[in-house]
ROTOR-203416 format. One line per field, with one value per residue: residue number from 1; x, y, z of N, C-alpha, C in turn. Coordinates in Angstrom, 1 decimal, padded with zeros to 4 digits. Atoms other than C-alpha are relative to their C-alpha. Layout:
N
n = (NUM	...) $
npx = (X	...) $
npy = (Y	...) $
npz = (Z	...) $
capx = (X	...) $
capy = (Y	...) $
capz = (Z	...) $
cpx = (X	...) $
cpy = (Y	...) $
cpz = (Z	...) $
END
This chain:
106
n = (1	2	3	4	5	6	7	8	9	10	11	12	13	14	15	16	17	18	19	20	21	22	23	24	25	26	27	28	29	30	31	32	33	34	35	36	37	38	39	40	41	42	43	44	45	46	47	48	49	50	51	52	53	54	55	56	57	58	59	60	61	62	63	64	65	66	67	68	69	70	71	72	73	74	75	76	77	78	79	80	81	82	83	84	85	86	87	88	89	90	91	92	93	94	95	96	97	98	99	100	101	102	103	104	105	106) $
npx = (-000.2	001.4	000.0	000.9	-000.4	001.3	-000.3	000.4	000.7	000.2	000.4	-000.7	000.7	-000.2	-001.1	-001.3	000.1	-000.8	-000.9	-000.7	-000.5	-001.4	-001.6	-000.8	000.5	-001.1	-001.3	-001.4	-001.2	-001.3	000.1	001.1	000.7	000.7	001.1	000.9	-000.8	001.3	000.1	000.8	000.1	000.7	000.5	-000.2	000.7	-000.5	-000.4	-001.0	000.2	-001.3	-000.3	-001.3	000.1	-000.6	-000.8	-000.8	-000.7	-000.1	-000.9	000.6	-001.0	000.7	-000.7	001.1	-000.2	001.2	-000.3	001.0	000.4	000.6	000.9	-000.3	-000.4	-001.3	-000.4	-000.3	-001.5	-001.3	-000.3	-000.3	-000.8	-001.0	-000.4	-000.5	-001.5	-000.4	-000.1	-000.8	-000.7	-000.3	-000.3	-001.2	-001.0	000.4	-000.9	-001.3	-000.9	-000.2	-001.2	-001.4	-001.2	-001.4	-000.4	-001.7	-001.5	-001.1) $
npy = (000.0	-000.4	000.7	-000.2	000.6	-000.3	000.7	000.0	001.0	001.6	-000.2	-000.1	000.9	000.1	001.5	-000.9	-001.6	000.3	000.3	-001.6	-001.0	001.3	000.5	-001.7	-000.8	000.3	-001.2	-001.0	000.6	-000.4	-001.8	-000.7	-001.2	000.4	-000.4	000.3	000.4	000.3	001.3	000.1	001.3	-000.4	001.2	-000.6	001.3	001.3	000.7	-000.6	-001.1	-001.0	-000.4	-001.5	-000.1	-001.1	-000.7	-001.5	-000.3	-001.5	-000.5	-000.1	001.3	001.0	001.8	000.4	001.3	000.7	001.3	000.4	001.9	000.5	000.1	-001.5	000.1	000.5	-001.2	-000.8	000.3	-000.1	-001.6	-000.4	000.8	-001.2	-001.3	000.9	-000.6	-001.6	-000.8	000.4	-000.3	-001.0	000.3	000.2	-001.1	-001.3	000.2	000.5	-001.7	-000.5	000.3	000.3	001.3	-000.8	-000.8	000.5	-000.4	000.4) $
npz = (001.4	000.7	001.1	001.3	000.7	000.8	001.4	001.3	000.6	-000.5	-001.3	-001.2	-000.6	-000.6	-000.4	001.0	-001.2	-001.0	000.4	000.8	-001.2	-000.8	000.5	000.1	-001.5	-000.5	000.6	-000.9	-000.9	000.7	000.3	-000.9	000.2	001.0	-001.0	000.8	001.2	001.3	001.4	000.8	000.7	000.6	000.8	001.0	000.9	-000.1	-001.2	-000.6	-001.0	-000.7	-001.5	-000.6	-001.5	-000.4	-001.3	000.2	-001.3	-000.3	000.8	000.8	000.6	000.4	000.6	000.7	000.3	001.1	000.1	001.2	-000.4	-000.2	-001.7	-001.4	-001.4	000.3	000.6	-001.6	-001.2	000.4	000.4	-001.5	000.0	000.8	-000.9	-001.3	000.3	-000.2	-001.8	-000.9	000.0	-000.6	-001.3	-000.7	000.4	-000.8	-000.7	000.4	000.4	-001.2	-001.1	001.2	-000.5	-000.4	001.0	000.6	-000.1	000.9) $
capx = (004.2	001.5	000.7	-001.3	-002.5	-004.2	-004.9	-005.3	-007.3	-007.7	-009.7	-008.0	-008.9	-008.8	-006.4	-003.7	-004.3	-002.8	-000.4	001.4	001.1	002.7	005.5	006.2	005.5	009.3	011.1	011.8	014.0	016.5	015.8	014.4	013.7	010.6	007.4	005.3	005.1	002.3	001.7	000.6	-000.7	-001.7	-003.7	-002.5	-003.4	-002.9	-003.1	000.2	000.5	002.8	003.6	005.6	006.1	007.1	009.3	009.5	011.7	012.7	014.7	012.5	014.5	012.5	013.3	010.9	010.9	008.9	008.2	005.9	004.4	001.9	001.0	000.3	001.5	004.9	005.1	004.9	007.4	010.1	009.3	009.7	012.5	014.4	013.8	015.1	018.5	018.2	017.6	020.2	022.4	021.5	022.1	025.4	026.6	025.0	027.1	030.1	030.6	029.5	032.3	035.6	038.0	041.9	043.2	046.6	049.5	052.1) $
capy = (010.0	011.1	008.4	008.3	006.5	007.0	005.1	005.2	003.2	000.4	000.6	001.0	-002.3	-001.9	-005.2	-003.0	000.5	-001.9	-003.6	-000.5	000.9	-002.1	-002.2	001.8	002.3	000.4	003.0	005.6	003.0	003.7	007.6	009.2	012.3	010.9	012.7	011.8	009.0	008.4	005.3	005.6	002.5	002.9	-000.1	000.0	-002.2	-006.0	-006.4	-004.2	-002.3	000.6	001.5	004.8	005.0	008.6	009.6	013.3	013.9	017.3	019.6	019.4	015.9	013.3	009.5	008.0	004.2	002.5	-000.9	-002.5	-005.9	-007.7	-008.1	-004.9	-006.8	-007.8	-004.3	-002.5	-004.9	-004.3	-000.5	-000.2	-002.5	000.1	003.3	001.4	001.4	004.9	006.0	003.7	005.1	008.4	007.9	006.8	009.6	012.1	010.1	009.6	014.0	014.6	012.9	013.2	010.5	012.2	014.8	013.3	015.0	015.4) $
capz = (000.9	-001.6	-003.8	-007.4	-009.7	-013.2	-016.2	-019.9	-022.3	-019.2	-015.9	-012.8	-010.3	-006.9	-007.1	-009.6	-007.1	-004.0	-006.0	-007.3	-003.9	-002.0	-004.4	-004.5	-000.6	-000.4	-002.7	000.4	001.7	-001.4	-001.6	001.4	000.4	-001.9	-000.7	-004.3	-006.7	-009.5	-011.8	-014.8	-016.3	-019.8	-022.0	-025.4	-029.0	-028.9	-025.3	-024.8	-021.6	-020.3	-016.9	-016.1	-012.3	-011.5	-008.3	-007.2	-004.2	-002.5	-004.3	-007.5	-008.1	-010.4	-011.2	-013.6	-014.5	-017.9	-018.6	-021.9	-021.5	-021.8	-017.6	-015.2	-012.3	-014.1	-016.0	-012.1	-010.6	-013.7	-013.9	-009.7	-009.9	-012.6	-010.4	-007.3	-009.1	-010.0	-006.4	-005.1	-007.7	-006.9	-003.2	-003.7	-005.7	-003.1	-000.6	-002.2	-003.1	000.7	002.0	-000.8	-000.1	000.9	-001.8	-004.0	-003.5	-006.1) $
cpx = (-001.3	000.4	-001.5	000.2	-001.1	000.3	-000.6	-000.2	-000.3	-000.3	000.9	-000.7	000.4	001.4	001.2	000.2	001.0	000.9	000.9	000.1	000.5	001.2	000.3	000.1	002.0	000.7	000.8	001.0	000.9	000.3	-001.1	-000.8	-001.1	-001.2	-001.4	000.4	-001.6	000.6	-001.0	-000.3	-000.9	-000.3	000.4	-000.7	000.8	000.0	001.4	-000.1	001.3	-000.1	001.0	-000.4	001.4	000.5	000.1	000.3	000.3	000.9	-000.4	000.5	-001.2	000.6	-001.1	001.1	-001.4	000.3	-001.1	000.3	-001.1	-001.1	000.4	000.8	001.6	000.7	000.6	001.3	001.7	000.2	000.9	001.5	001.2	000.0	000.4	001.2	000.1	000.1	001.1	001.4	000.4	001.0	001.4	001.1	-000.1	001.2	001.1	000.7	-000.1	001.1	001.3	001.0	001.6	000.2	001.4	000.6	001.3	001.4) $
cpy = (000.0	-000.9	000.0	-001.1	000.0	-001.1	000.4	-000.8	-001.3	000.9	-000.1	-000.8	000.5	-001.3	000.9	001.0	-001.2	-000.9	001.1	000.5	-000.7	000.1	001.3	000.6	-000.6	001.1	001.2	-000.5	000.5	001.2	000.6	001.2	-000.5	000.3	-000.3	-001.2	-000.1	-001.0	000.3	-001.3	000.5	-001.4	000.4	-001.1	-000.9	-000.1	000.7	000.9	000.6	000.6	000.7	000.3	001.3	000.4	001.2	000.1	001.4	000.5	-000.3	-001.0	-001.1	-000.8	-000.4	-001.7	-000.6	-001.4	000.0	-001.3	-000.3	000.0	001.4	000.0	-000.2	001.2	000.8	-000.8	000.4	002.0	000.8	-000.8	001.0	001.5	-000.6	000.0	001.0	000.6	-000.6	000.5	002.0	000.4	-000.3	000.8	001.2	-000.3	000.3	001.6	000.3	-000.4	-000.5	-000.8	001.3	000.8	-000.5	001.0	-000.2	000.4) $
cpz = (-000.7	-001.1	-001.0	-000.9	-001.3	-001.3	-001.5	-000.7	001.2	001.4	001.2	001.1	001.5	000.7	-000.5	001.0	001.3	000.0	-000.4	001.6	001.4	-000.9	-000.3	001.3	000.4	-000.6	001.0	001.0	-001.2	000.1	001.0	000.3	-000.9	000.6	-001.1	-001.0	-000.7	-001.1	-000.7	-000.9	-001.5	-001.4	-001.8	-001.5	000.5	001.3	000.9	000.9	000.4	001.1	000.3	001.5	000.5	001.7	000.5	001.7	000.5	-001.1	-001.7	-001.4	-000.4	-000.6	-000.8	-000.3	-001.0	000.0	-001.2	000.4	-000.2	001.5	000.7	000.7	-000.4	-000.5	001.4	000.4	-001.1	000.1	001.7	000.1	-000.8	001.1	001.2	-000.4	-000.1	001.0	000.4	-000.8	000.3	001.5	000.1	-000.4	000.8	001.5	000.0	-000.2	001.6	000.6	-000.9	001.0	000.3	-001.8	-000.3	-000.1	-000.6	000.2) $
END
């Protein structure tokens, strides 16, 4: 899995880069097709920061997850924490058409 990571208005630490890429390296357990993800951390006024953590899986399928806050580390785990539902709701709608339950009969 090819991971990225860039920032705006705010440095990119080596502490933030293997936090972000510990807590996005779990995502191809929900969605295993997931061969790219990129964080964008972007510093904004007053101390506010935004973290969009992009997904792109086969089939030219992308999940995105934002968060605004205050902390990096808390922005990353709510933004990874939101696409982690989406995969898992993806997944279970990919499941759920592959294998149609019995057909009703009137």
């Amino acid at each position: 899995m090819l991971f990225m990571i860039s920032g705006k208005h705010v440095n990119i630490t080596d502490a933030m880069k293997a936090y972000a890429q510990e807590k996005t390296s779990k995502l191809p357990r929900y969605y295993d097709s997931i061969n790219q993800v990129e964080v964008i951390i972007n510093g904004g006024e007053g101390g506010k920061v935004s973290v969009e953590v992009i997904a792109r899986a086969e089939h030219s399928k992308v999940f995105v997850g934002t968060e605004i806050g205050g902390d990096v580390h808390g922005c990353i785990d709510a933004a990874v924490h939101k696409l982690e539902q989406q995969l898992r709701r993806a997944k279970g709608k990919e499941r759920d058409n592959k294998h149609p339950g019995p057909a009703e009969t009137t």
